[in-house]
C-alpha positions as CSV (number, residue, x, y, z in Angstrom):
1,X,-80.7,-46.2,243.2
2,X,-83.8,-45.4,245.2
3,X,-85.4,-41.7,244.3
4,X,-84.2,-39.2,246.8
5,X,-88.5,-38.3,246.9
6,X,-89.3,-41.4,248.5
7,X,-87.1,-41.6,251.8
8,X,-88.2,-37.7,252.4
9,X,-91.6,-38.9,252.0
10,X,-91.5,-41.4,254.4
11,X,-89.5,-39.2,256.7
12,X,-92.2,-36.5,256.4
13,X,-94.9,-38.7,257.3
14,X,-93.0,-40.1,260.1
15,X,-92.1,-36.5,261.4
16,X,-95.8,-35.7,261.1
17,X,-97.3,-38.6,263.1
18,X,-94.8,-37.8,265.8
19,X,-96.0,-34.4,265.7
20,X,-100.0,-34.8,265.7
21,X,-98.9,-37.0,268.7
22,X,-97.2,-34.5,270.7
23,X,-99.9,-31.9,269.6
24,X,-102.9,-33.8,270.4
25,X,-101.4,-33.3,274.3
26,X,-101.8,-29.4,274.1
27,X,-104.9,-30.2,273.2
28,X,-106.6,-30.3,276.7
29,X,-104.9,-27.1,277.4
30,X,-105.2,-25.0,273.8
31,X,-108.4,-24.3,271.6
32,X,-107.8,-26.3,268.5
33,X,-107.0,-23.0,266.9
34,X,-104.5,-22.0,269.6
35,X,-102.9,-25.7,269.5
36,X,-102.8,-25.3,265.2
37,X,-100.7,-21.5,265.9
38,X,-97.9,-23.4,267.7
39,X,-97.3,-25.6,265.1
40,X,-96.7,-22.4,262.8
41,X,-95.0,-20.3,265.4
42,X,-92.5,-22.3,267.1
43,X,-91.8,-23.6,263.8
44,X,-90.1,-20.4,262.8
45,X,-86.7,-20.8,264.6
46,X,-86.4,-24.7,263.7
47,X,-86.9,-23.6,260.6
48,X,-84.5,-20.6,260.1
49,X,-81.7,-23.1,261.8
50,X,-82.4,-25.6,259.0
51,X,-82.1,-23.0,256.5
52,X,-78.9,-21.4,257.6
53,X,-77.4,-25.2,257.6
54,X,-78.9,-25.6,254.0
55,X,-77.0,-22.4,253.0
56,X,-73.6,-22.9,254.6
57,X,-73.3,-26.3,253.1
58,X,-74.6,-25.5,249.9
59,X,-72.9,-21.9,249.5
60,X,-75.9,-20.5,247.9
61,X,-77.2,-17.0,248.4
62,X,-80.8,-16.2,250.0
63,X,-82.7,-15.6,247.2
64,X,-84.7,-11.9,246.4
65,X,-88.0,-12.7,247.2
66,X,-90.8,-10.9,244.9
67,X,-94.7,-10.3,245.2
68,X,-95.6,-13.3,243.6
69,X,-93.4,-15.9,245.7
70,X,-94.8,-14.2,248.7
71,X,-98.5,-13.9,247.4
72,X,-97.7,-17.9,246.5
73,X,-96.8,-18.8,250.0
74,X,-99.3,-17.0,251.6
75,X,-102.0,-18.6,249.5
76,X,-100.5,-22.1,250.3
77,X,-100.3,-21.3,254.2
78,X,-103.6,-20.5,253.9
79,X,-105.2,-23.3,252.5
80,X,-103.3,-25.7,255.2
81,X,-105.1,-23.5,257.7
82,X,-108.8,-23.7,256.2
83,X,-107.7,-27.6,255.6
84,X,-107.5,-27.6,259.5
85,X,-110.3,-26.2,260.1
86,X,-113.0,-28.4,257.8
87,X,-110.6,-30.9,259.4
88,X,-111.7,-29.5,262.8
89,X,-115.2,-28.5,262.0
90,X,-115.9,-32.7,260.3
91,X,-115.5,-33.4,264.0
92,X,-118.4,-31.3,265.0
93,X,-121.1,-33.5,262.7
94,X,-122.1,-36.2,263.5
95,X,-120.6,-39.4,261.8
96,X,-117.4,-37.3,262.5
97,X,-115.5,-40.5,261.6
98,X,-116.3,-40.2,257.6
99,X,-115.7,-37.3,257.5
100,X,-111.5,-37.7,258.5
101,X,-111.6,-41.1,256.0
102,X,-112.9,-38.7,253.3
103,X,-110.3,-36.0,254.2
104,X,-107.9,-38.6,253.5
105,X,-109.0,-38.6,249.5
106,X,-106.1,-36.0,249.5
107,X,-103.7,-37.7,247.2
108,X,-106.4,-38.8,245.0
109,X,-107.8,-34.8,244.8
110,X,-104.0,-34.0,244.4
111,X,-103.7,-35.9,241.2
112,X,-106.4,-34.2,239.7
113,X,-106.0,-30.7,240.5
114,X,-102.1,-31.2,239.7
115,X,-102.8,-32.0,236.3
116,X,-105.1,-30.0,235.8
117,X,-103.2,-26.7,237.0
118,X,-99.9,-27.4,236.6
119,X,-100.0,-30.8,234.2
120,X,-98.5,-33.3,236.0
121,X,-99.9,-36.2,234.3
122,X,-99.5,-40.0,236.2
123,X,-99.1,-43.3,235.0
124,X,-101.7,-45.5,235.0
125,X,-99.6,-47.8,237.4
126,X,-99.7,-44.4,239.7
127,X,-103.7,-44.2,239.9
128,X,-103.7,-47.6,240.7
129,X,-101.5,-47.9,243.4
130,X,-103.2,-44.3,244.9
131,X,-106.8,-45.7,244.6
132,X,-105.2,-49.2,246.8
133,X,-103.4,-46.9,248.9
134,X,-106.2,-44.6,249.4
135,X,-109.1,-47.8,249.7
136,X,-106.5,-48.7,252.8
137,X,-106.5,-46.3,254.6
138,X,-110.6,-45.8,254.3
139,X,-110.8,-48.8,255.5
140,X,-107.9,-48.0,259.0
141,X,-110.4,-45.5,259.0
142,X,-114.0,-46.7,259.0
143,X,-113.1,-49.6,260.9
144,X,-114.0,-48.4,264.2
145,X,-117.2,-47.4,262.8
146,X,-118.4,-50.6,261.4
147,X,-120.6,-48.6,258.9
148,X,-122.9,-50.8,256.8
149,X,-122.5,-49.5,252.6
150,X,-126.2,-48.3,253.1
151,X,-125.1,-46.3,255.9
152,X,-121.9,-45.1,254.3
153,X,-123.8,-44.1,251.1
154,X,-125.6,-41.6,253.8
155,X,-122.9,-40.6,255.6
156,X,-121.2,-39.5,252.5
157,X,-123.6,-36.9,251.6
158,X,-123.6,-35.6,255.2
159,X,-121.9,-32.7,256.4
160,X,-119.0,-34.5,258.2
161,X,-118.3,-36.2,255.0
162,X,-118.4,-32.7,253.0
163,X,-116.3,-31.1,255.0
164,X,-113.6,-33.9,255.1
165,X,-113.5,-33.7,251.5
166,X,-113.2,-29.6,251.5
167,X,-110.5,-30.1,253.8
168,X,-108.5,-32.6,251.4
169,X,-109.4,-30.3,248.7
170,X,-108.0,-27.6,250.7
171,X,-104.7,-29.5,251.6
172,X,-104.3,-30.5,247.7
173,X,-104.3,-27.3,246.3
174,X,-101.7,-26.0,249.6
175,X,-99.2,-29.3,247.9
176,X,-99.6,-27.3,244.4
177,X,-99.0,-23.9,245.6
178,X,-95.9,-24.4,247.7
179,X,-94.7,-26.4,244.4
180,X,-95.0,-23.9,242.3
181,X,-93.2,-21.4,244.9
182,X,-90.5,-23.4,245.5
183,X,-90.5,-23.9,241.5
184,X,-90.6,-19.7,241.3
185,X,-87.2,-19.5,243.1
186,X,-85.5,-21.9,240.1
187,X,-83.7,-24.8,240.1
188,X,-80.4,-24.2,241.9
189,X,-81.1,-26.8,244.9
190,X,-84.6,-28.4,245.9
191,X,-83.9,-28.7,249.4
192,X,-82.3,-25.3,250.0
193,X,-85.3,-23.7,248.5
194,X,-87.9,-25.8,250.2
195,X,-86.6,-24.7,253.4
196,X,-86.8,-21.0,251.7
197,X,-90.9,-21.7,251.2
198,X,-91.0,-23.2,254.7
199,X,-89.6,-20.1,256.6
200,X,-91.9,-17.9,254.3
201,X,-95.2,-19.7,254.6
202,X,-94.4,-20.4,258.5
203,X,-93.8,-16.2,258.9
204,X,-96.8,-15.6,256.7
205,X,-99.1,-18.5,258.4
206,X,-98.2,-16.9,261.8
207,X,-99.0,-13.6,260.9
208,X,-102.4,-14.5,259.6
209,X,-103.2,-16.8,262.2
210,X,-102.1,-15.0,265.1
211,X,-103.9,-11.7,263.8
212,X,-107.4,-13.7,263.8
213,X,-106.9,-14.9,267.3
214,X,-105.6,-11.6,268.6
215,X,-109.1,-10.6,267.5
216,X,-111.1,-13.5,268.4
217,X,-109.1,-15.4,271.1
218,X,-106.6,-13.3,272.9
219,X,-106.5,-15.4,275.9
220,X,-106.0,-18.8,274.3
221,X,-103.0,-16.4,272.2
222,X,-101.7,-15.9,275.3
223,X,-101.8,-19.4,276.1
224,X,-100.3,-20.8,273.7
225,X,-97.2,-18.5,274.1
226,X,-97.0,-19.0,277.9
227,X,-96.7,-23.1,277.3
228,X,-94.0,-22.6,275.1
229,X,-91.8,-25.3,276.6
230,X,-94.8,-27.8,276.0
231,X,-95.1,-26.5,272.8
232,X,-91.3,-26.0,271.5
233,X,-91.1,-29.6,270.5
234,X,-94.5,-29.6,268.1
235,X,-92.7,-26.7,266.1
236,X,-89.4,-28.4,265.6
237,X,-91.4,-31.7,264.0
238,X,-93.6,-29.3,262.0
239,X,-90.3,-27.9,260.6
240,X,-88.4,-31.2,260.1
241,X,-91.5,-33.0,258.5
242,X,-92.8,-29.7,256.3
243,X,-89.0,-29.5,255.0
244,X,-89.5,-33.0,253.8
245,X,-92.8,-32.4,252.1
246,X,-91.6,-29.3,250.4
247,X,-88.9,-31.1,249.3
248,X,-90.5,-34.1,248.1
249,X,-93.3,-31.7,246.3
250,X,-89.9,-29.8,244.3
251,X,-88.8,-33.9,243.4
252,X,-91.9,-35.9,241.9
253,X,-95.3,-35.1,241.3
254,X,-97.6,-34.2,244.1
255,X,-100.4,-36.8,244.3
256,X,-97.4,-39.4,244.4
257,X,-95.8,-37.6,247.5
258,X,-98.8,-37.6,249.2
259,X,-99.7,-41.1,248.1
260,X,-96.2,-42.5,249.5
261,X,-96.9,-40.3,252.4
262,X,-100.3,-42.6,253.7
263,X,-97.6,-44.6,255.5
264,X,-98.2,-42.8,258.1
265,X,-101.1,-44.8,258.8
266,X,-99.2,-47.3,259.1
267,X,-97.0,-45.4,261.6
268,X,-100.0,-44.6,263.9
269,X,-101.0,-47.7,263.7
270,X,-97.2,-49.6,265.2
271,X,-97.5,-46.3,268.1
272,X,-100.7,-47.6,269.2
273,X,-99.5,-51.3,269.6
274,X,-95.9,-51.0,270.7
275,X,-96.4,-47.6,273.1
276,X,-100.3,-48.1,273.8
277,X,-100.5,-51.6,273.5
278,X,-103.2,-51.6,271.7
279,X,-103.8,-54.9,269.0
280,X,-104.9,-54.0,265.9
281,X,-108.2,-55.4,264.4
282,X,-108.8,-57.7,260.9
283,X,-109.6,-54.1,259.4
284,X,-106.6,-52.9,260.7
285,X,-104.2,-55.1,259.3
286,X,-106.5,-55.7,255.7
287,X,-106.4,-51.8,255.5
288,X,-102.2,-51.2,256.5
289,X,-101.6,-54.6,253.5
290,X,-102.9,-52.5,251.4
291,X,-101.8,-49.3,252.4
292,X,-98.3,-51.2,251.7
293,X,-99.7,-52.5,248.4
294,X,-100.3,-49.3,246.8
295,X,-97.4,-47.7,247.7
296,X,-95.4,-50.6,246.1
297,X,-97.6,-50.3,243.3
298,X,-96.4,-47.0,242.8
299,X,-93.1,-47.5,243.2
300,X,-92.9,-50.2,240.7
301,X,-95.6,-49.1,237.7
302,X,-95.8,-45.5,238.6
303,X,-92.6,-43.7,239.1
């Protein structure tokens, strides 16, 4: 019987690449700050529906929620947002490029900082088929580049490439906190209480994010509630795909979640040649074979 973990995780991905499509639209319309907010904020009532359903099939109560699962959430929301924006700010260096492959080190970082934090240790059989996974998706990634290993060994000490790696940094230790929140509320039913974390972090994200553009960007604010029926549809996906990360994160350990999750790669990859008709390069299809590879490494050696 296959892991409930792994068909979230593959969900989630593919609920995020639809999502990163739709918002990459807004994008000529929203600051990339403005364009993140909607993601949290019309993410709310998608959310809250999800929830209710969880509770009315599962008969569970909402849970009380205390300082520390609030101060948890909080924390996590707000590393996904400074992930966003080393994401965001990689694009502003030159060699822009390294730095999103290096931001994509996440499940690697993951690992690490699980273990070390919370102790999650991984087979070997894991590493393995997250360093193949991860050398796949480097390569989907450089491939437009064409970087010689001279010039990559530059690159990589570069600011692009720093803050590509801050931002998977930032995004592993946001896959450890919302763990151990949705580990705070017990063990009465993962998927119920993921969808408790994502409601909370969502609130908490939108408070914290709309209060710094209220300050700094009240017009773009503004914007980004006046386009809500453009928008409406990025929040939903946020909410479908975050509910499956949670959940995934409350089922196996993180750095495999994450590592299962590079699929999405490969989803990008089949949008641009069925919908943009686009054909994929020898990189392309070396790096998805072994995107593929490592996650069926990890499924059979590592789980």
């Amino acid at each position: 019987m296959i892991a409930l973990w792994i068909p979230v995780s593959l969900t989630a991905a593919f609920f995020q690449t639809w999502r990163t499509a739709l918002q990459q639209k807004l994008r000529g319309q929203l600051s990339v700050s403005a364009a993140g907010f909607t993601r949290y904020l019309y993410a709310i009532p998608a959310g809250i529906v999800l929830l209710l359903v969880a509770k009315a099939l599962t008969g569970l109560a909402l849970p009380a929620l205390d300082a520390r699962f609030v101060l948890l959430c909080a924390a996590g929301g707000l590393g996904q947002i400074f992930g966003t924006v080393l994401l965001i700010a990689a694009f502003g260096h030159r060699n822009f490029v390294v730095g999103t492959a290096y931001s994509k080190t996440e499940s690697i970082q993951s690992g690490f900082i699980a273990w070390i934090t919370i102790g999650e240790a991984l087979r070997p059989g894991a590493w393995l088929g997250i360093a193949v996974a991860v050398s796949g998706v480097l390569v989907l990634s450089l491939a437009g580049a064409r970087l010689r290993p001279r010039e990559l060994l530059a690159a990589s000490l570069q600011p692009a490439a720093l803050c590509g790696l801050g931002a998977g940094f930032s995004f592993s230790v946001t896959s450890v906190l919302i763990k151990l929140a949705n580990e705070h509320l017990g063990r009465a039913h993962p998927v119920f209480q993921a969808l408790v974390v994502l409601v909370t972090t969502n609130i908490l994200q939108t408070l914290m994010q709309g209060a710094w553009m209220a300050w700094r960007q009240r017009e773009q604010l503004v914007a980004a509630l006046r386009l809500w029926r453009r928008a409406w549809l990025v929040g939903v996906l946020s909410a479908c795909g975050s509910a499956c990360w949670f959940t995934g994160f409350a089922l196996a350990p993180v750095a495999l979640v994450r590592a299962v999750g590079q699929v999405e790669m490969i989803f990008t990859l089949a949008f641009s040649r069925y919908y943009l008709r686009e054909r994929p390069s020898r990189a392309d299809v070396v790096g998805l074979l072994m995107i593929v590879a490592g996650v069926t490494i990890i499924l059979l050696l590592g789980t």
